[in-house]
N, C-alpha and C positions, 0 to 999 in steps of 0.2 A: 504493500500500500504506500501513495506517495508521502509523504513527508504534510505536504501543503496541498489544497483544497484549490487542485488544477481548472480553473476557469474560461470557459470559450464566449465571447462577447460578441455581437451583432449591433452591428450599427453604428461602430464607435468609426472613425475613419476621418484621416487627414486632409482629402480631398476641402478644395471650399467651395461655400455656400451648402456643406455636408453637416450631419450631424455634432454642432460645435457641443451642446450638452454633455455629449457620449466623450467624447474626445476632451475635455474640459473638467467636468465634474467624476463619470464615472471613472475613466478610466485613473486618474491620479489618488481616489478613493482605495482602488482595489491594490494601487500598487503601494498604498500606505499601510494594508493590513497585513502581520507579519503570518497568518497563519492561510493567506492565501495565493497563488501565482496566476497572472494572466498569462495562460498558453499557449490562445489562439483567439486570432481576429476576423469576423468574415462581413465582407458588404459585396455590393452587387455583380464586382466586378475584380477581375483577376489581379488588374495593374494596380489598384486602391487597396486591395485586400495586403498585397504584398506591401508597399509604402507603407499603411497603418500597422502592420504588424511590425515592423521594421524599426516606427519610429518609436510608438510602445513598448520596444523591446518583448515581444512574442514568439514564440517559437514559429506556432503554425498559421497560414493564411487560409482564409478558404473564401470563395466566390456562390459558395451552394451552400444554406443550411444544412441540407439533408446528411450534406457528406462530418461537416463539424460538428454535430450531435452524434453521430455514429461514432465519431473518434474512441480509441480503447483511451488513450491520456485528456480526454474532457470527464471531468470529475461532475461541473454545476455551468448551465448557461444562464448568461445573462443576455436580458433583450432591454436597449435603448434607443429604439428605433422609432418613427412616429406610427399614434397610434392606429390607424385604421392596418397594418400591420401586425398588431400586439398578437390579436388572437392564432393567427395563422402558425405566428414561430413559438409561440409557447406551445402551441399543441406538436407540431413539429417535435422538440423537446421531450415533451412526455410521453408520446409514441415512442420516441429513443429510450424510454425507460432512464430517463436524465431528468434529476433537480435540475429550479428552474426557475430565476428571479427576474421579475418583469417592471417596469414601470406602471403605475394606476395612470388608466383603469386600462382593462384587459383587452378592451376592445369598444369599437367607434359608435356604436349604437345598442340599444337593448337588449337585443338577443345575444350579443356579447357578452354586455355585462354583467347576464346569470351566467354564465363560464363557472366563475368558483363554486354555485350553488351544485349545478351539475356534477363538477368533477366531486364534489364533498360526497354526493349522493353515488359516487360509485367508487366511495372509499378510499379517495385521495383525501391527505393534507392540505390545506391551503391556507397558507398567514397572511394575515393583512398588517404589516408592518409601516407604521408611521416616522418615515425618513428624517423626512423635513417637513417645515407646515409653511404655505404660503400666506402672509395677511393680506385680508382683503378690506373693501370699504364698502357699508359698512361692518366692522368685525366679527364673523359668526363665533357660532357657540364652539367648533373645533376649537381656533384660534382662541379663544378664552378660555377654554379647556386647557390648553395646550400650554399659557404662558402661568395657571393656577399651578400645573403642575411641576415649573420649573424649566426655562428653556437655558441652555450652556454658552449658546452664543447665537445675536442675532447679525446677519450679512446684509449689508445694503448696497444696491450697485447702482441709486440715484436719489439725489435729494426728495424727489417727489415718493419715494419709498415711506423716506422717514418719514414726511408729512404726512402720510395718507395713514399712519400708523398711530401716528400722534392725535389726529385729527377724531379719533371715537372718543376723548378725555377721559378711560377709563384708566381708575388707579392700577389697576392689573399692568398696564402697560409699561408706567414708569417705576414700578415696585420689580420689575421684569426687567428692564432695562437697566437700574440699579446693580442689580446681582448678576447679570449676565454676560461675558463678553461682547463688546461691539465692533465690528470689522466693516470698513467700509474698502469701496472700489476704487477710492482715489481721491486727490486732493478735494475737487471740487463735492463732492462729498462728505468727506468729512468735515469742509468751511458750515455749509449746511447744517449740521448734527449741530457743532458747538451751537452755531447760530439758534436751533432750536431747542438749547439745554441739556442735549445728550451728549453728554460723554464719550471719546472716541478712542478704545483701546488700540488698534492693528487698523492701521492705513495700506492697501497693496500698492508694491513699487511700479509693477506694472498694473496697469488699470484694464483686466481680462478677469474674466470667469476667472481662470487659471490662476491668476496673479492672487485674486482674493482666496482664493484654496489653499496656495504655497503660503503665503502673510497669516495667515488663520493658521494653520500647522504648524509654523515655525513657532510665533507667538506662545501655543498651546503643550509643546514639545510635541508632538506626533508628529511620527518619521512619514515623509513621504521619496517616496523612490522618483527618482528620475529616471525618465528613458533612455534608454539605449541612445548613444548618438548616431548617428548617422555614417557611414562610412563614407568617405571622401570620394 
């Protein structure tokens, strides 16, 4: 058995105007966790599969779900791809007799999104696991849920973030905001925050998804791996 908890990812890919999320958030996630490895990377296409897997530092590329879920060295896939897609590769997945973590929700319309009920009903597993919480305006009962229970750190990637957040005057918010770390996306946001009373722990040097993920991690001491570089 391997050591670490061998991961095959769809959807992440360096191409632009391509899945910047997958390529951003997930993939620098997974290469933070020490009890897991990204092994394989697969998107539409052969020439992108191979670069994305390259620059991730992955072993395998693949251009075909079918064949990356078959893999004997994929342990657990992940799907980051948009969603009228979801349902298709998670199932995919599960016919492989492969764990199998997706983005919410599971799929693009209703008859998708009983997927978990069904599979529950023929004696699959299914967690609904709450990653991150997005705030909206004005604040639902999640989001108040969410920040009673104690949030670690909240990320802002525009001034109108914090406003729209500040903007419910619930005491939840700045009793949350108080105890929690605050990361913002870049100067120009963080001017903002002071401006609005908030406090600003972890500024990112570059101002990317990425940047605020690397700024957040350093800050926090969680290791995050860098990719492979590139060979010349």
């Amino acid at each position: 058995m391997a050591d670490k908890i061998r991961v095959g990812i769809v959807g992440a890919t360096v191409t632009p105007g391509g899945s910047g999320w997958g390529a951003n958030a997930h993939v620098p996630a997974l290469q933070a966790l020490p009890g897991y490895e990204l092994k394989a990377v697969c998107t539409a296409h052969e020439e992108t599969a191979r670069a994305s897997a390259e620059k991730f530092g992955a072993e395998l590329a693949f251009h075909d779900m079918n064949e990356m879920v078959a893999h004997p060295d994929i342990d657990l896939i992940t799907v980051v791809v948009r969603v009228p897609l979801h349902k298709q590769l998670v199932m995919a997945a599960i016919e492989a007799n492969k764990p199998v973590c997706c983005e919410w929700p599971l799929g693009a319309d209703l008859a998708d999104a009983t997927l978990p009920e069904s599979l529950r009903a023929r004696g699959a597993r299914v967690d609904a696991v709450a990653a991150y919480v997005c705030a909206t305006r004005p604040l639902t009962n999640a989001n108040l849920e969410a920040l009673a229970a104690g949030v670690d750190a909240f990320t802002f990637a525009s001034p109108s973030a914090i406003r729209g957040l500040l903007e419910g005057g619930s005491p939840d918010v700045t009793s949350a905001l108080e105890q929690g770390v605050v990361a913002t996306i870049g100067p120009v946001t963080s001017e903002a925050a002071r401006v609005l009373g908030v406090r600003v722990d972890v500024e990112a040097v570059e101002s990317t998804s990425r940047g605020l993920v690397e700024a957040l991690c350093t800050y926090q001491g969680w290791a995050l791996q860098s990719p492979s570089p590139t060979p010349p």
